[in-house]
N, C-alpha and C positions, 0 to 999 in steps of 0.2 A: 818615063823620065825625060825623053827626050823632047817629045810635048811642053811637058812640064817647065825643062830649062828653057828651050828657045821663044818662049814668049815672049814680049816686050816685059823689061822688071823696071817698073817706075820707079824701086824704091835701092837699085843697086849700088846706090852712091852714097844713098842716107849712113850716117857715121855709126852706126850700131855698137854699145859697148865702149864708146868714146866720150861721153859726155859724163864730164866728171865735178863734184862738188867740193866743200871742206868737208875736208874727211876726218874723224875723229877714231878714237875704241874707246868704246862702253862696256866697262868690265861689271859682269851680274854676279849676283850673291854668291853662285859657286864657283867663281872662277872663270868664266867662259869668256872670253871677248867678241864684242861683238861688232863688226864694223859697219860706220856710220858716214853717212855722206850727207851735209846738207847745205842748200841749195837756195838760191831765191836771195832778195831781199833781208836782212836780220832786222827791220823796222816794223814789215808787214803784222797786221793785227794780227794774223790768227797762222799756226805754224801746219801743214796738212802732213802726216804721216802716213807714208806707204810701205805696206806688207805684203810681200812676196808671195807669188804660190810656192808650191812643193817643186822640187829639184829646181826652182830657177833661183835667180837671186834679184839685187837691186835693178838691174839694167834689164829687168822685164819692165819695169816702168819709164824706156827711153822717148814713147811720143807724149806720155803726161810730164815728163822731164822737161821734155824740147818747149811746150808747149803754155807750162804753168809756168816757170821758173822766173820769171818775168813779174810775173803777178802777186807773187806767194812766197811764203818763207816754207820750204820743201824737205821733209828729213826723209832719206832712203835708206834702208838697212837691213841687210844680209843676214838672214835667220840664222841662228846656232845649226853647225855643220852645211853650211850655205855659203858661196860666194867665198869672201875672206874672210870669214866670219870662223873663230877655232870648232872643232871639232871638239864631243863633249861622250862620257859614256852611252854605250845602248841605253838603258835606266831613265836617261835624264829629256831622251827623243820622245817627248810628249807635250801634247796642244797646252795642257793646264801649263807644263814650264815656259811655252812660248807664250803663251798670255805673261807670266809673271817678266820676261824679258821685255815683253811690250812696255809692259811699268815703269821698268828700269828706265827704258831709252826716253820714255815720256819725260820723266822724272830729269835727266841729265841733258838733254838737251832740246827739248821742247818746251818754253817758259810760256805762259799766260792759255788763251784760250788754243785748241785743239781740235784738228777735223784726220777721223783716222778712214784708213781707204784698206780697205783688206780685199785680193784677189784669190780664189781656191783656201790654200791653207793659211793664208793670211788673214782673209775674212772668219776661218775660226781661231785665230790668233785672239782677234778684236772680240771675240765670244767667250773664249777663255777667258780674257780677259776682264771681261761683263760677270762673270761667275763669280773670279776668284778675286777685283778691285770694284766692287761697284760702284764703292764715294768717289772715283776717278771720275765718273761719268757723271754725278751731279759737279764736281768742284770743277772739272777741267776739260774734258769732252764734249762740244758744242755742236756736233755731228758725225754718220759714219754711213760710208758708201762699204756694201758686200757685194763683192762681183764676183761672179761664178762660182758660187760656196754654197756651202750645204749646216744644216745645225744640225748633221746626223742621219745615219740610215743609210750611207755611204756602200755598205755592203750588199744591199738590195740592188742597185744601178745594175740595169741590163746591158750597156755598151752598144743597143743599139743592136743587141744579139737577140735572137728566141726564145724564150724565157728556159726552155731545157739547155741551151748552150751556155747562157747565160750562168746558171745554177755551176756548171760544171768547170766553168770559168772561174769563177770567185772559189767554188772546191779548191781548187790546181793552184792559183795564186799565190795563197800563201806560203803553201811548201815552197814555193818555187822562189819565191822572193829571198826566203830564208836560208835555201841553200846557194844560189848567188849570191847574198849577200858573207857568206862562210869563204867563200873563196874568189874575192877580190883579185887576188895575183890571176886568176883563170882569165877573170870575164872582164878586167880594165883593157889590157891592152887589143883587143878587138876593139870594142867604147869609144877608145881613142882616135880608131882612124876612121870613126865613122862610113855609111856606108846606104846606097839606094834603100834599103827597105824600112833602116830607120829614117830616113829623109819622106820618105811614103807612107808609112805607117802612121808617121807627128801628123804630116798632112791631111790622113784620113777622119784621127783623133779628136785633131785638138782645133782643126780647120773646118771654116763651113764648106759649102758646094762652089761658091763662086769661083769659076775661072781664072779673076783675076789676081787671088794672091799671090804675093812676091816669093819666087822661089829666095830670094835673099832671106826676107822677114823670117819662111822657115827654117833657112839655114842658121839663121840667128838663137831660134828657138832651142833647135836640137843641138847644137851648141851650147848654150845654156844647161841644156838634161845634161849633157852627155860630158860635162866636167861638174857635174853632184857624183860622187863616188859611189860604187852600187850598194855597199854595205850600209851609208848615210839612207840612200833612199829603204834598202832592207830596214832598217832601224826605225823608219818614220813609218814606214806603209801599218803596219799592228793599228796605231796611236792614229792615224786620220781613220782605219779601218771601225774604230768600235767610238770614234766621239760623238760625244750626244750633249748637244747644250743648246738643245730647243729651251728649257726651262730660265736658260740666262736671258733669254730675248728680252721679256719685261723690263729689264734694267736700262732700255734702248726707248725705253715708250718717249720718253721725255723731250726729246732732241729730233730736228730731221734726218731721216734715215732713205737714202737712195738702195734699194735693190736691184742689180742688174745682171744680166743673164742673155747670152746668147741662144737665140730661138731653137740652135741646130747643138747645143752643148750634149755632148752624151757622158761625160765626166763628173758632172754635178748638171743633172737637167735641168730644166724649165723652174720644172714638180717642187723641187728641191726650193728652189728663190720663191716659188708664191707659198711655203712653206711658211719660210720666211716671214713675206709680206702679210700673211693671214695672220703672223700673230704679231703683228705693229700693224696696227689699222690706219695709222698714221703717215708709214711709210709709203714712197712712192717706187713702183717695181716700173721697171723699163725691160722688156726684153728685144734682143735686136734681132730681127728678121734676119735668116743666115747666118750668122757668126756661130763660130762655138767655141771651144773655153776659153781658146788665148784671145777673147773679145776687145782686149785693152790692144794689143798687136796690129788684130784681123780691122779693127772698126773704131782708130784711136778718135778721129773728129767726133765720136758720139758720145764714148766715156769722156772723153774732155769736157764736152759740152756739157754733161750730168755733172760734173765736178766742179763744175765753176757755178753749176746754178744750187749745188749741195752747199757749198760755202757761202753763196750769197744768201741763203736760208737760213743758215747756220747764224750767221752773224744778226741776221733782219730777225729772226723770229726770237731772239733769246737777250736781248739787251739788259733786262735786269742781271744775267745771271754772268755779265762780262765780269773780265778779272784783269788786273792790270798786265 
């Protein structure tokens, strides 16, 4: 740890968490609110929507925030039991209902053409989504970046372990998840005051090899996990565990589709986006040499850069199909 702090942090000053939009609540079909942030321009042609991974919220998107908001009309929004977003029964913590929340938010505050951007479970947000709305995707979706996501099989992932460890691993999980998540009053207030091993742990994860990430950036991250409440993440882990919507992909043929994927990801691998990529023959996969899953964090000048040439495609290549 002590390596690890005293390094030079280039990024100890960056406002992390700070940068803030008009913020609305987008109430879904059952009740749920969901909060919304959007950003940018309200002129710009085409509005980009961004979907969170699992335990973070909208402010995992702060360099494509910093970055785009300039350019673009930007909606951020805090998944059901995420961020400020209300809290919904066990029942309801499934990818097909965050697909159907997707809709909603499309629906309410995304008007004309649309570029959606899904990172982990966000990127199967945008598949659910493909599944269960697919005329969205001829009438109103113009493009979609998946970054670090999977269409399934989630439960195979080695972690980068032995494949016997591995096995015994994903065995042990699930009880385990299940009974932290039973007893919240146990395991929040440890959580709370965070601590070296989960600060080490996120870094080994969800970070690639390089030297030079900012012990900030990961304090930011674990921050982030570590105010999702563990019964939220209990409740979600089953529903990312068993999704499978490799068969929605098709619905993606039609539109530019960026795939991207950090080289060193052990959370959703490589394997997992040329998955992906093999079944959109159309799509372009970018994987980043070093990065792993928090890519959009570790390596933001790259995904930017995919993001802005996703919407320049988006718009260039589909002119018949524009909408006022």
């Amino acid at each position: 740890m002590g390596r690890i702090r005293l390094r030079p942090d280039l990024e100890a000053n960056e406002p992390f968490g700070e940068l803030r939009g008009r913020a609305q609540t987008v109430t879904t079909s059952d009740g749920v609110g969901l909060h919304v942030e959007v950003d940018g321009p309200e002129d710009a042609p085409v509005t980009v929507v961004f979907c969170h991974g699992y335990t973070l919220n909208l402010d995992s998107w702060h360099y494509q925030r910093r970055e785009l908001r300039k350019e673009h009309r930007l909606v951020f929004w805090d998944q059901r039991c995420h961020g400020h977003s209300d809290r919904c029964s066990r029942e309801d913590c499934t990818v097909d209902r965050l697909g159907d929340d997707l809709y909603e938010v499309i629906q309410a505050v995304a008007p004309g053409p649309v570029v959606l951007v899904g990172h982990s479970m966000g990127g199967m947000t945008i598949m659910a989504l493909a599944d269960r709305h697919p005329e969205v995707f001829e009438e109103r979706v113009r493009g979609v970046a998946l970054i670090a996501t999977s269409a399934g099989k989630l439960a195979e992932i080695t972690l980068g372990l032995p494949a016997m460890f591995a096995k015994l691993v994903h065995k042990a999980l699930p009880p385990t998840v299940r009974a932290l998540g039973r007893r919240p009053d146990l395991v929040e207030p440890s959580r709370r005051l965070g601590n070296d091993v989960a600060f080490l742990a996120l870094r080994h994860l969800a970070f690639g090899d390089s030297k030079n990430i900012s012990p900030t950036v990961v304090d930011f991250a674990e921050t982030m996990i570590r105010s999702t409440p563990i019964d939220v993440i209990a409740d979600f882990y089953p529903a990312l565990m068993s999704h499978d919507k490799l068969s929605a992909l098709p619905v993606l043929e039609r539109i530019p589709v960026t795939v991207l994927v950090g080289g060193e990801d052990w959370l959703t691998p490589p394997d997992h986006s040329k998955a992906i990529a093999d079944s959109l023959p159309r799509s372009q996969l970018i994987e980043v040499a070093g990065a792993s899953h928090l890519v959009q964090l570790e390596q933001p000048g790259v995904v930017n850069d995919a993001l802005r040439d996703l919407v320049s495609r988006a718009w260039r290549l589909a002119p018949e199909r524009r909408t006022a």
